[in-house]
C-alpha positions in Angstrom: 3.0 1.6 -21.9 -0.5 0.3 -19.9 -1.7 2.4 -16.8 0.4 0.4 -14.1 3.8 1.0 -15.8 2.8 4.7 -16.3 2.0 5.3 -13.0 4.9 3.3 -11.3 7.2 5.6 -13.5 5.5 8.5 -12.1 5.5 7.5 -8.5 9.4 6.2 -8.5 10.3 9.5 -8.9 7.7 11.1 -6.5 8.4 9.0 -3.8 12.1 10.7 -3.1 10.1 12.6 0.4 8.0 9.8 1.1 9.9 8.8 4.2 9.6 12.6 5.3 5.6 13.0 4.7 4.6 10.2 6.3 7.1 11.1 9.0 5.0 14.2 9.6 1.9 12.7 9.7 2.9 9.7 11.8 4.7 11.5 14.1 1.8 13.8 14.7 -0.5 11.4 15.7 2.1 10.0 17.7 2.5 13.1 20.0 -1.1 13.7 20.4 -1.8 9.9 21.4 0.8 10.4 24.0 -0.7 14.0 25.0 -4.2 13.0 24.7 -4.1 10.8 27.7 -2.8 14.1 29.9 -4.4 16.6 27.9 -6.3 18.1 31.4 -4.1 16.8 33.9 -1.6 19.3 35.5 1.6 18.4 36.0 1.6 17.6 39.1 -0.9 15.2 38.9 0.9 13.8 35.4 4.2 13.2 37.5 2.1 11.6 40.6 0.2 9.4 37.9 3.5 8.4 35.9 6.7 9.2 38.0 9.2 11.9 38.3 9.6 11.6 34.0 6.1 12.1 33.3 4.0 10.1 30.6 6.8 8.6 28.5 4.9 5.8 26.6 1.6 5.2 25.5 -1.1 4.1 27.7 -3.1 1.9 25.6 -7.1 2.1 25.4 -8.1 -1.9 24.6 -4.4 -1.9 22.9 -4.8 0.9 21.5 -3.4 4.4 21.5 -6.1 7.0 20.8 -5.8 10.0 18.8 -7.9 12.9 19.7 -9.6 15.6 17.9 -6.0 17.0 16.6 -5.0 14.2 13.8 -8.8 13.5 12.7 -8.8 17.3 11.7 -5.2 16.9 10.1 -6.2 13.4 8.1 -9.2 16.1 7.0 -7.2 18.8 6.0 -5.4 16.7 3.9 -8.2 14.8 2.4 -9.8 18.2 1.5 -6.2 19.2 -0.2 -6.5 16.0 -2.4 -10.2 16.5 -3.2 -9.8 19.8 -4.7 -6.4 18.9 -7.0 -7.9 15.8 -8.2 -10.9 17.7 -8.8 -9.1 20.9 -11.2 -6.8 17.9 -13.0 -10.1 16.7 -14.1 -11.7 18.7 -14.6 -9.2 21.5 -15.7 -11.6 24.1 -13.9 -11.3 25.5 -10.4 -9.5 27.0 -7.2 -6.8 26.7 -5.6 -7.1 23.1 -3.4 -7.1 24.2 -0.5 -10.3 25.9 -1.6 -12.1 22.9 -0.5 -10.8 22.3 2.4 -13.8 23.3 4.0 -15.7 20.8 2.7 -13.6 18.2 4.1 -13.9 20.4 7.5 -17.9 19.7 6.4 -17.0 16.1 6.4 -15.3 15.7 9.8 -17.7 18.1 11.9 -20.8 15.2 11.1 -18.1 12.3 12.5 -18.6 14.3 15.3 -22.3 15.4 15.6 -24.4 13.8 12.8 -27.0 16.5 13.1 -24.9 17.8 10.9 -24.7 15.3 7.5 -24.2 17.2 5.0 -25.7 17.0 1.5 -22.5 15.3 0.0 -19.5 14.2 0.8 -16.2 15.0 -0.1 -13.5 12.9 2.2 -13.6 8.8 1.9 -12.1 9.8 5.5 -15.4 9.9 6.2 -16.4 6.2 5.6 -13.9 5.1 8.4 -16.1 3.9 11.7 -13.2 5.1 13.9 -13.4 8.6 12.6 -16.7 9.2 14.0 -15.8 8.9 17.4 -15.7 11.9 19.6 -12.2 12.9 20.9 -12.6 15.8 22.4 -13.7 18.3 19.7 -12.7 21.8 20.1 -15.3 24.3 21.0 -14.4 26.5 18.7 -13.8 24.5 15.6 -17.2 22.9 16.3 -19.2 26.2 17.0 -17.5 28.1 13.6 -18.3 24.8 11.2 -21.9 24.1 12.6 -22.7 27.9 11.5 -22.7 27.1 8.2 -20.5 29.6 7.3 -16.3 29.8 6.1 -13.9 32.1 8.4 -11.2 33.8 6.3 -8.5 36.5 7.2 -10.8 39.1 6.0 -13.6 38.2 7.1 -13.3 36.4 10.3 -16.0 34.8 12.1 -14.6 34.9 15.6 -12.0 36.6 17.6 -10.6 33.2 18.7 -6.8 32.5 19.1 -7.7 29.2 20.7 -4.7 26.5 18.9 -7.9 24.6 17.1 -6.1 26.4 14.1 -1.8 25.6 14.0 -3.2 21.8 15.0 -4.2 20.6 12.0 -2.5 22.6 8.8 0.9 20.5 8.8 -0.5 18.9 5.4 -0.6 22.1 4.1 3.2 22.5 4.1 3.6 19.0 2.7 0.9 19.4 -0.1 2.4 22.6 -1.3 5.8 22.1 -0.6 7.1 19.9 -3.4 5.5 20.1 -6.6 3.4 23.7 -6.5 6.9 25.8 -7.1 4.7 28.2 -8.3 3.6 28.8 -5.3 6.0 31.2 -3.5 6.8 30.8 -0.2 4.7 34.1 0.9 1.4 32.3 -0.9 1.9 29.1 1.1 2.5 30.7 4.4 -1.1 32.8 3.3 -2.5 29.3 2.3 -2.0 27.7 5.8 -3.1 31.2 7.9 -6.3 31.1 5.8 -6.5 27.0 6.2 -6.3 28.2 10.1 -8.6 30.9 9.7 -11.6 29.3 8.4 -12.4 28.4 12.3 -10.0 30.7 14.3 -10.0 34.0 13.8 -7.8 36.0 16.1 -4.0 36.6 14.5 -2.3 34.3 17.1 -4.9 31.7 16.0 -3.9 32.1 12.2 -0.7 33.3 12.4 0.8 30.3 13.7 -0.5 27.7 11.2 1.1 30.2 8.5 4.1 29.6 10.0 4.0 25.9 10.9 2.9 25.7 6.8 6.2 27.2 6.2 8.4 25.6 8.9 6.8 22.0 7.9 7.8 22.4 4.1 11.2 23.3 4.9 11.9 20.1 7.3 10.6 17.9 5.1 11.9 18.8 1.3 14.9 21.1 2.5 18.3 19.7 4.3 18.6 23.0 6.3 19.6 22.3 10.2 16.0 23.0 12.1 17.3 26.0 14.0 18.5 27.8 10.7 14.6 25.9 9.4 13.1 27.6 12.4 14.4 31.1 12.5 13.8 31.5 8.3 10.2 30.3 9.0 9.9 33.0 11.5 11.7 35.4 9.5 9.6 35.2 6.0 6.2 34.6 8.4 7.0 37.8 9.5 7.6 39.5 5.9 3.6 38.2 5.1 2.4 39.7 8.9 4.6 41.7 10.3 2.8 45.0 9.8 -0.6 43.2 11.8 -0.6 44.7 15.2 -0.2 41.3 17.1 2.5 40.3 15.3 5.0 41.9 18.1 3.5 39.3 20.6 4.0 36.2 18.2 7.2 37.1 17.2 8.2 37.5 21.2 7.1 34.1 22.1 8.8 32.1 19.5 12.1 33.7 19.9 11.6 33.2 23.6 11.0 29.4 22.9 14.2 29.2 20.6 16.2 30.9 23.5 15.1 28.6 26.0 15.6 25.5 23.8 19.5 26.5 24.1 19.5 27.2 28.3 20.0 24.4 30.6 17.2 24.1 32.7 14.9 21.8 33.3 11.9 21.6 30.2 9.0 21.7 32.7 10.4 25.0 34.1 10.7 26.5 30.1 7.6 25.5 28.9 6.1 27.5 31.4 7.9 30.0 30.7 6.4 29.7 27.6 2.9 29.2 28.3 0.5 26.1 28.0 -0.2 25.8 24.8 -4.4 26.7 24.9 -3.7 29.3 22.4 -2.3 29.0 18.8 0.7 31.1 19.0 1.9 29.4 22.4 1.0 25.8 21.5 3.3 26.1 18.5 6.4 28.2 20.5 6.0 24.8 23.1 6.3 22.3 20.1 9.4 24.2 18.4 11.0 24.7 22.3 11.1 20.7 22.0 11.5 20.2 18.6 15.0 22.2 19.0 15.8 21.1 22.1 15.8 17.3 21.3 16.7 17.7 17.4 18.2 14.3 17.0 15.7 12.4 19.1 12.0 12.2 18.4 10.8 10.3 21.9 12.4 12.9 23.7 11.0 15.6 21.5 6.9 14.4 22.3 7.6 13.5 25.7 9.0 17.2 26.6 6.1 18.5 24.4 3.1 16.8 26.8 5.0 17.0 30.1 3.5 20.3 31.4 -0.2 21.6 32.5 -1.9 22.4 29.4 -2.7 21.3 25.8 -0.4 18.5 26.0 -1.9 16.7 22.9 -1.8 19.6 20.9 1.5 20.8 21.7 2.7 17.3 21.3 1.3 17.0 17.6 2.4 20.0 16.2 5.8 18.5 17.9 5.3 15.3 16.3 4.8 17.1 13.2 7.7 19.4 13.1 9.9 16.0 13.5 8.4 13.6 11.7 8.9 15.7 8.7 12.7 16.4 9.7 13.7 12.9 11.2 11.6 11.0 8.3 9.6 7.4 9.0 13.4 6.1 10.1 13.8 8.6 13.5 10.6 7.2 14.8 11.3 4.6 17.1 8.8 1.8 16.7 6.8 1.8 19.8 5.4 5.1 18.4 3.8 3.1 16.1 3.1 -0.3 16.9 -0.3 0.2 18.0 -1.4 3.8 17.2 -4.9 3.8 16.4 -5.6 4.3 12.4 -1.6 3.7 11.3 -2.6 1.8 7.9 -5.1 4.6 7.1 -2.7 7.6 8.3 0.4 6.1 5.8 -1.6 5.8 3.2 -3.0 9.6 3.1 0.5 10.3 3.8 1.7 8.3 0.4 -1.2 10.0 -1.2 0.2 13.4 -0.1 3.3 12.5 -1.3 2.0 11.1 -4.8 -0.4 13.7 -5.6 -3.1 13.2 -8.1 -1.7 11.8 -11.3 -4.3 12.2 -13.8 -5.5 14.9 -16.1 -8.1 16.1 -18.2 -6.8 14.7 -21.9 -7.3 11.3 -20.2 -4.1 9.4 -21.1 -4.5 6.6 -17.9 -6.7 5.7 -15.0 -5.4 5.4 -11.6 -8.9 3.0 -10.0 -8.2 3.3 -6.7 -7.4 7.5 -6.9 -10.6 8.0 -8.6 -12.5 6.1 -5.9 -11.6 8.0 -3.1 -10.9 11.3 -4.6 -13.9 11.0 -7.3 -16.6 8.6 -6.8 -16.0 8.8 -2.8 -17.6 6.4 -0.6 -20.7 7.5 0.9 -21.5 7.1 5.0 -22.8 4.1 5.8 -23.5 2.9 2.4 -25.6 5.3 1.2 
């Protein structure tokens, strides 16, 4: 059997989820495009600008609907992933993927500052013009990668809980959530808090992306009900942290968002009861408040996420994520789409998620195109 029938046969039966990964991804960028345009606009001022609703469709920058900071740093995170399995299947040698994650982080903090090019690159993400514009960048995420140095649990650089963390670690869940069984369900909730905690090191900066790691796997590959997908999460999040002395106040705020999500006032009224989303633990209790609340309906779902005062692209990304991977590509409504900045490259990290790296060290078949992003990656600007 040649190369292309080897690798179709793979892929047929890989593809089962791939409706539910690109979901995720898609639907990610989708809420932060919306939430980008209001990201520092109060409420107020969001309902003055838009009407009584809010912001309830994109607003178009020359046709097209920016992503910010949020989905460059999640396209990253998942490049890194890729990088770092391709890397130990061919090499047979090496640590876990998301090991290398931090190279990809590497990657993405020059995009945004070139004084920092690094000596090599490790993301073909990186060889996309639109990638290197500025959206925002977060302080903190900036300020932890440009030191050189790599944040853990353990050995944190900072005592940030800023949401720079939860925003960007869906792949994580999507990566590890269908072919590393070995990988019990306490390791991958460890793998996204440490993902997290390379830049963020406060608990409610970690914590969170442990749990979105968790929640994110069971939407996609699981046919749970998301409140039963949302209240396991919590539950076995809390089996890997509970004993950490902030865990009291992260546990409080997401059961407070899954109470609200089943009251019936107004959204604008719960979310601040909730918070505004600034900080990782509240940014993700927002996104799950209107994941549950509007379970069925993704536009409803982002559009609750971004109406309120603060991270509103943030909150409506982790949002996007939650039901992209739980609605699948099919329960996004194609306005959501249509002209969202970077689609064609956003599906096809997506397919690559969902694919995984399908070579190995004894050398049986070549996949060309795999090898040229994930092995011989392109360089910046040629060189």
């Amino acid at each position: 059997m040649g190369n292309d029938k080897i690798l179709k046969s793979v892929l047929d039966g890989r593809r089962k989820y791939l409706s539910k990964v690109q979901g995720c991804l898609i639907g990610g960028a989708a809420g932060d495009a919306l939430g980008y345009t209001v990201e520092f606009v109060h409420y107020y001022d969001i309902r003055r600008m838009y009407g009584p609703s809010g912001i309830t469709e994109f607003e178009p920058n020359n046709g097209t609907a920016r992503i910010s900071d949020d989905t460059q740093m999640t396209l990253f995170t998942a490049n890194g992933l890729l990088f770092g399995e391709t890397r130990m299947m061919l090499r047979g040698i090496g640590n876990s993927p998301h090991t290398y994650v931090p190279f990809a982080y590497r990657d993405w903090l020059y995009t945004q500052d070139n004084r920092y090019k690094p000596d090599f690159i490790t993301s073909w993400l990186a060889s996309i013009p639109e990638l290197h514009s500025r959206r925002a960048p977060g302080r903190t995420c900036m300020s932890a990668l440009s030191s050189g140095k790599i944040g853990s649990i353990s050995d944190p650089l900072n005592n940030s809980c800023g949401c720079g963390g939860v925003m960007r670690v869906a792949p994580v869940g999507l990566f590890y959530g269908q072919y590393y069984d070995q990988l019990s369900d306490e390791n991958l909730i460890r793998a996204g808090a440490e993902t997290a905690a390379i830049t963020h090191g406060h608990p409610w900066g970690y914590i969170p992306a442990g749990m979105l790691s968790i929640l994110i796997k069971k939407a996609a590959y699981s046919s749970d009900k998301l409140h039963e997908i949302v209240t396991s999460s919590l539950e076995e999040t809390g089996n890997v942290f509970g004993e950490n002395k902030d865990w009291a106040g992260f546990e409080r705020i997401i059961q407070k968002a899954i109470d609200l999500s089943q009251n019936d006032k107004n959204d604008i009224d719960n979310i601040r009861n909730i918070g505004e989303g600034w900080v990782g633990h509240e940014a993700l209790a927002i996104a799950i408040y209107a994941a549950l609340r509007y379970e069925f309906n993704f536009s409803d779902g982002i559009i609750a996420a971004v109406n309120h005062d603060g991270d509103s692209d943030s909150t409506g990304s982790i949002c996007g994520n939650i039901l992209g991977a739980y609605l699948g590509m099919e329960g996004i409504d194609g306005k959501w789409q249509e002209k969202l900045e970077l689609k064609d490259t956003i599906l096809e990290l997506a397919t690559d998620l969902c694919d995984h790296c399908n070579m190995d060290e004894s050398g049986n078949f070549e996949d060309i195109k795999w090898l040229r992003k994930y092995v011989n990656i392109c360089g910046i600007n040629g060189d």
